[in-house]
C-alpha positions in Angstrom: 0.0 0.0 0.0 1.3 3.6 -1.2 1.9 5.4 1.9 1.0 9.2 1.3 4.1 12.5 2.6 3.1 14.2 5.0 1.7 17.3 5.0 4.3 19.6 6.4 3.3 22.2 8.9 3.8 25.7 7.8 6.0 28.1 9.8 3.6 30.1 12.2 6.1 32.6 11.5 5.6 32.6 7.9 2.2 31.9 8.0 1.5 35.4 10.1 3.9 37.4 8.0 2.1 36.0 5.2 -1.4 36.5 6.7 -0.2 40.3 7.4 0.9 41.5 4.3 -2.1 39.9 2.2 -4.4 41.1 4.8 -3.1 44.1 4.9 -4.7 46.1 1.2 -8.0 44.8 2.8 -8.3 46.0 5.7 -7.6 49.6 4.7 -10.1 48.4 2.0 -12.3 47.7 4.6 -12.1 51.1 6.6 -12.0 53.0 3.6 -15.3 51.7 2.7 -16.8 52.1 6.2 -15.1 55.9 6.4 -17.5 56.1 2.6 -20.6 54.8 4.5 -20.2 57.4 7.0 -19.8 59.9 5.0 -22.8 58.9 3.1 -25.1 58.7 6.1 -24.0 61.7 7.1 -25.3 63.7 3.9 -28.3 61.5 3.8 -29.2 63.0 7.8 -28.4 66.3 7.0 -30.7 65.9 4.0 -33.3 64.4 6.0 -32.8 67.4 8.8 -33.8 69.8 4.7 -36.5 68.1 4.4 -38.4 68.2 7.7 -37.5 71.5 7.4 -39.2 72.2 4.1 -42.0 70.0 5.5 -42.3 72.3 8.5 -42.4 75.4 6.4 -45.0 74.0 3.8 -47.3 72.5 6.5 -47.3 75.8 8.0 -48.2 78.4 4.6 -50.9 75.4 3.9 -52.8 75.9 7.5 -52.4 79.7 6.8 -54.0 79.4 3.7 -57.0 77.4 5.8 -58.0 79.9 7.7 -59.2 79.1 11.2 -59.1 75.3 9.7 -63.1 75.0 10.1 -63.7 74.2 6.5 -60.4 72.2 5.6 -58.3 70.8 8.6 -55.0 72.0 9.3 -52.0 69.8 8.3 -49.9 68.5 11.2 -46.8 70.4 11.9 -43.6 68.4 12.5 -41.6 69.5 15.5 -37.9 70.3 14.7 -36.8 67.0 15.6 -39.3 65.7 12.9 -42.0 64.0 14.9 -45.6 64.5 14.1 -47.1 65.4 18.0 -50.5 63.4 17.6 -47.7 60.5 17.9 -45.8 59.7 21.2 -42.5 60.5 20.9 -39.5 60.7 23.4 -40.6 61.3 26.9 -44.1 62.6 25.9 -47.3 61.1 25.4 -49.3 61.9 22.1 -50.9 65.5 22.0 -54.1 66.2 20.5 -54.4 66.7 16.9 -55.0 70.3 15.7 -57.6 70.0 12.9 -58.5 73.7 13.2 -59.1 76.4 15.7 -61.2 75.1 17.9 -58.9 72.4 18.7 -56.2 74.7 20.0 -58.9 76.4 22.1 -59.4 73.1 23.8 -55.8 72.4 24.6 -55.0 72.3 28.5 -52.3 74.5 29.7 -49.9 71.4 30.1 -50.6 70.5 26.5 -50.2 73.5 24.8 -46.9 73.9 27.1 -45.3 70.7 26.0 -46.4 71.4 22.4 -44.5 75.1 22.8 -41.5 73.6 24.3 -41.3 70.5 21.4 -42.0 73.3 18.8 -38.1 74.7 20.7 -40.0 78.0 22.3 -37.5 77.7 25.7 -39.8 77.3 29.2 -38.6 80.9 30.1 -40.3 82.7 26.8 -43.7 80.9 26.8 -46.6 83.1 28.1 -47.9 83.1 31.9 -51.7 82.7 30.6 -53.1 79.6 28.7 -54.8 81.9 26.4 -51.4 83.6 25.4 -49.9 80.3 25.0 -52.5 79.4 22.7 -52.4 81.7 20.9 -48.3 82.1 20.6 -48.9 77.9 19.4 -51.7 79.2 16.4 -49.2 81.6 15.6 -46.7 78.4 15.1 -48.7 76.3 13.2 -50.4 78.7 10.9 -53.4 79.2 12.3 -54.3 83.2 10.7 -57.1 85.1 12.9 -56.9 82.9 16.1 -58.8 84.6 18.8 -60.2 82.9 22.1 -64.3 83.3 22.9 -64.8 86.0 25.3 
């Protein structure tokens, strides 16, 4: 019976400085391509931050267009960090949608506060009286003409 050689063991010398050097191109490959991804995500966010901010100014010239939003509901304005308020979002629970005027005249004082402060009006620049901060939140969203029943 043939007898089959031995495999001989490679050096683990040679076998790392071997391993090295042909590893080597693809590695920086590697982080090369990951440096591209970032670089690409980081467009695409900024790009994303645009267009909530397009989407913020549009919603808002449509609801002034609306009126007191009694015939055609007002569309829902984005806050800056680009969630919609009737859905819960970080810390918060969901707010009440604002259809048209008589929605914001219903808000409490703590919801038309957290809406003020998620639209970025700092805690120290929103208004004493509920109907002041209502009316500084119809200014916001593009509610023309707002005025609270006397």
């Amino acid at each position: 019976m043939d007898s089959f050689p031995e495999n001989p063991s490679p050096d683990p010398a040679a076998l790392a400085h071997i391993l090295k050097t042909k590893q080597a191109p693809l590695a920086t490959g590697i982080a090369e391509l990951l440096a591209g991804q970032q670089s690409i995500f980081n467009t695409l966010v900024g790009m994303q931050k645009q267009l909530a901010q397009v989407d913020r100014r549009s919603a808002c010239t449509i609801n002034q267009t609306r009126g007191s939003g009694i015939g055609k509901p007002y569309d829902e304005l984005r806050f800056p960090d680009n969630t919609l308020p009737s859905q819960p979002g970080q810390g918060r629970a969901p707010l009440p949608m604002l259809n048209n005027m008589l929605d914001i005249r219903a808000l409490s004082g703590e919801d038309v506060t957290t809406y003020l402060t998620n639209h970025g009006i700092l805690r120290e620049n929103i208004p004493h009286l509920v109907t002041d901060r209502r009316k500084k939140l119809a200014e916001i969203i593009g509610c023309i003409g707002y005025y609270e029943e006397m």
